[in-house]
C-alpha positions as CSV (number, residue, x, y, z in Angstrom):
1,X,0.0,0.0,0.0
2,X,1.1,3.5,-0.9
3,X,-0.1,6.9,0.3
4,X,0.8,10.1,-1.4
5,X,3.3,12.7,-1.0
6,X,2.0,16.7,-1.2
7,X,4.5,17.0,-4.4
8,X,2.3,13.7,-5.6
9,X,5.0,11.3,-5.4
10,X,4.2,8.1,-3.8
11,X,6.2,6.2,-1.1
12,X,5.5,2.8,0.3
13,X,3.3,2.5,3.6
14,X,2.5,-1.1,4.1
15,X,3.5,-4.6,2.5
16,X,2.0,-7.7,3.6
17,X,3.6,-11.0,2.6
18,X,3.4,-14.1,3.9
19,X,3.0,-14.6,7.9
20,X,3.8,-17.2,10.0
21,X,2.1,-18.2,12.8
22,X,3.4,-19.5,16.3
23,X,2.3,-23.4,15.2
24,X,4.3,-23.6,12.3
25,X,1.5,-22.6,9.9
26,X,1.6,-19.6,7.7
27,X,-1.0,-17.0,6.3
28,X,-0.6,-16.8,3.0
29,X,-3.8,-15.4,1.6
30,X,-4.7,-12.0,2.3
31,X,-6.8,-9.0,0.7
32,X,-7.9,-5.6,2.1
33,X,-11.2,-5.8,4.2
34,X,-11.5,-2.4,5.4
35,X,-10.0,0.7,4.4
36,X,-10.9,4.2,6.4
37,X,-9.2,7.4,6.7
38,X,-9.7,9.6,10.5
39,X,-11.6,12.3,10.3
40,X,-8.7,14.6,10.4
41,X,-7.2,12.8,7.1
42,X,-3.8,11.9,9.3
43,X,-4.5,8.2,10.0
44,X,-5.6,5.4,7.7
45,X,-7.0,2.4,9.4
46,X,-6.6,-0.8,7.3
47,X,-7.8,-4.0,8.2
48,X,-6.5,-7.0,6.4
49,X,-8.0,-10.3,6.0
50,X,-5.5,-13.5,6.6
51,X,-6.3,-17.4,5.9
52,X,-4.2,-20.2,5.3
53,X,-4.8,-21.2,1.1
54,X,-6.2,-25.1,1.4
55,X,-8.0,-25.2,4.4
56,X,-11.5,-25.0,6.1
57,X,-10.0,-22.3,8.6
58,X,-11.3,-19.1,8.6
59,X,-8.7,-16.8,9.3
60,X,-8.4,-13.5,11.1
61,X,-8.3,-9.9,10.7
62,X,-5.2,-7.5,11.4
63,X,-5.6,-3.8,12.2
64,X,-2.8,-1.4,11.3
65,X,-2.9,2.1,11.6
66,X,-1.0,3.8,9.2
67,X,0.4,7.7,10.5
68,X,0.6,9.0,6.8
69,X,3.5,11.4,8.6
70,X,5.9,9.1,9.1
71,X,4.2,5.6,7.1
72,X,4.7,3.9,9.6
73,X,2.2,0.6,10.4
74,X,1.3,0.7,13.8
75,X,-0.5,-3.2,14.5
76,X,-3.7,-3.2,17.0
77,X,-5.5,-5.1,18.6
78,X,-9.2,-4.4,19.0
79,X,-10.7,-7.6,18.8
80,X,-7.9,-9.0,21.6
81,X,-8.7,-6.5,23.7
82,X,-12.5,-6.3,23.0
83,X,-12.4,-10.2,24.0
84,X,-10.8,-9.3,27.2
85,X,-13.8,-7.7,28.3
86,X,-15.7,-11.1,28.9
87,X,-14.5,-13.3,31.8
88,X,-15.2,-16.5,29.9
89,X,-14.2,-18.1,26.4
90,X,-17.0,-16.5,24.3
91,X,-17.8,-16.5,20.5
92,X,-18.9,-12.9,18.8
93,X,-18.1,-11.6,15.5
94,X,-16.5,-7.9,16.0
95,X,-16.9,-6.0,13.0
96,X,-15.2,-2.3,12.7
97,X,-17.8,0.7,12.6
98,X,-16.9,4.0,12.1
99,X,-14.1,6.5,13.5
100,X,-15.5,8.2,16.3
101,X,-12.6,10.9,16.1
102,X,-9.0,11.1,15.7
103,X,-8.0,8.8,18.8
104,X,-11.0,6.2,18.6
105,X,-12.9,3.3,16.4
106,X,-15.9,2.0,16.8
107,X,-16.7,-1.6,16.7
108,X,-19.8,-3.6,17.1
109,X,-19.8,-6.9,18.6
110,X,-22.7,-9.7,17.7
111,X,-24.1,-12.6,18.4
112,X,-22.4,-15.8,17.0
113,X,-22.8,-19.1,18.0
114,X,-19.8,-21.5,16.9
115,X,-20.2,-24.5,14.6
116,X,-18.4,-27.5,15.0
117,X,-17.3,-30.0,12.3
118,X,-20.4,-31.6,12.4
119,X,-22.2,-28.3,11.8
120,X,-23.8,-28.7,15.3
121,X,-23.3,-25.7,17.7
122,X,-20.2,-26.0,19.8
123,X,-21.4,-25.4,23.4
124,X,-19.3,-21.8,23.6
125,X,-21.8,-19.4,24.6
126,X,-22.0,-16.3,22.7
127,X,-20.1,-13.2,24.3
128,X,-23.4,-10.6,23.7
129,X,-26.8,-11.8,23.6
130,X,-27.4,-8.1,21.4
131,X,-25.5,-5.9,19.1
132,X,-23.2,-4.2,21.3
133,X,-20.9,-1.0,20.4
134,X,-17.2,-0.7,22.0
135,X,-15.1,1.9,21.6
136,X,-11.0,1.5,20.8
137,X,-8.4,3.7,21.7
138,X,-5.9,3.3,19.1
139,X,-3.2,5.8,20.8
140,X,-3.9,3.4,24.0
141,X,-5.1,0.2,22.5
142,X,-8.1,0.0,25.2
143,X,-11.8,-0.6,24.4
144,X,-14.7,-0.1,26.4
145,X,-18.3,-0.8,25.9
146,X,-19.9,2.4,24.1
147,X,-21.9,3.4,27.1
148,X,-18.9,3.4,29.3
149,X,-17.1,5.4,27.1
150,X,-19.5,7.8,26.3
151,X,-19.2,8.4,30.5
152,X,-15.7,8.4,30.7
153,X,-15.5,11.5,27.9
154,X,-18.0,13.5,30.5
């Protein structure tokens, strides 16, 4: 990925290859799921999908934030840190909304309910029994529940 220079030159910002993972096995598929500039035009957000070419497996998604300044990729953790919220091994699907502002994203959490490989449901209880917003920090890499966020701005 490159962003632009004022003159209009281009330089490099991001380049994904392959990834290896901590068991051995590698991402080597990937595609842009989710492109979105701050508000202020200084930050891009990208969130890249990664899957293993071959399998069932469904992958995961990686948040960087780009600081068009410098191009530096700065790597987040939202979901992570979203999932920390529940005391117990949940299943949701976290989904990025919207900037809020400069400093946070919005993403919502849903319902999900797992799917073994028999296509019965896995036991694992879902994490939200409604769509719920959470708000990320991506100076701090903290989330809290919209609600609680919205108090903590007061």
């Amino acid at each position: 990925m490159y962003v632009a220079e004022n003159n209009g030159s281009f330089r490099p910002a991001l380049q994904q290859g392959l990834e290896q993972l901590p068991d051995g096995s590698v991402y080597d598929g990937n595609g842009v799921a989710y492109l979105s500039w701050s508000p202020s035009g200084k930050d891009l957000l990208v969130v890249l999908s990664q899957w293993t070419w071959g399998t069932d497996e469904s992958g995961e998604y990686k948040y960087l934030l780009i600081e068009t300044r410098t191009s530096s990729a700065k790597l987040l953790s939202p979901e992570r840190t979203i999932r920390k919220q529940f005391k117990n091994p949940c299943a949701a699907l976290i989904n990025v909304y919207r900037w809020v502002d400069d400093k946070r994203i919005e993403l919502e959490v849903r319902p999900f309910t797992a799917i073994n490989d028999e296509g019965k449901p896995d036991g694992t209880p879902s994490c939200v029994k409604t769509a719920t917003m959470f708000s990320f920090d991506v100076v701090g890499n903290t989330a809290l529940p919209e609600k609680a966020s919205r108090e903590n701005q007061k």
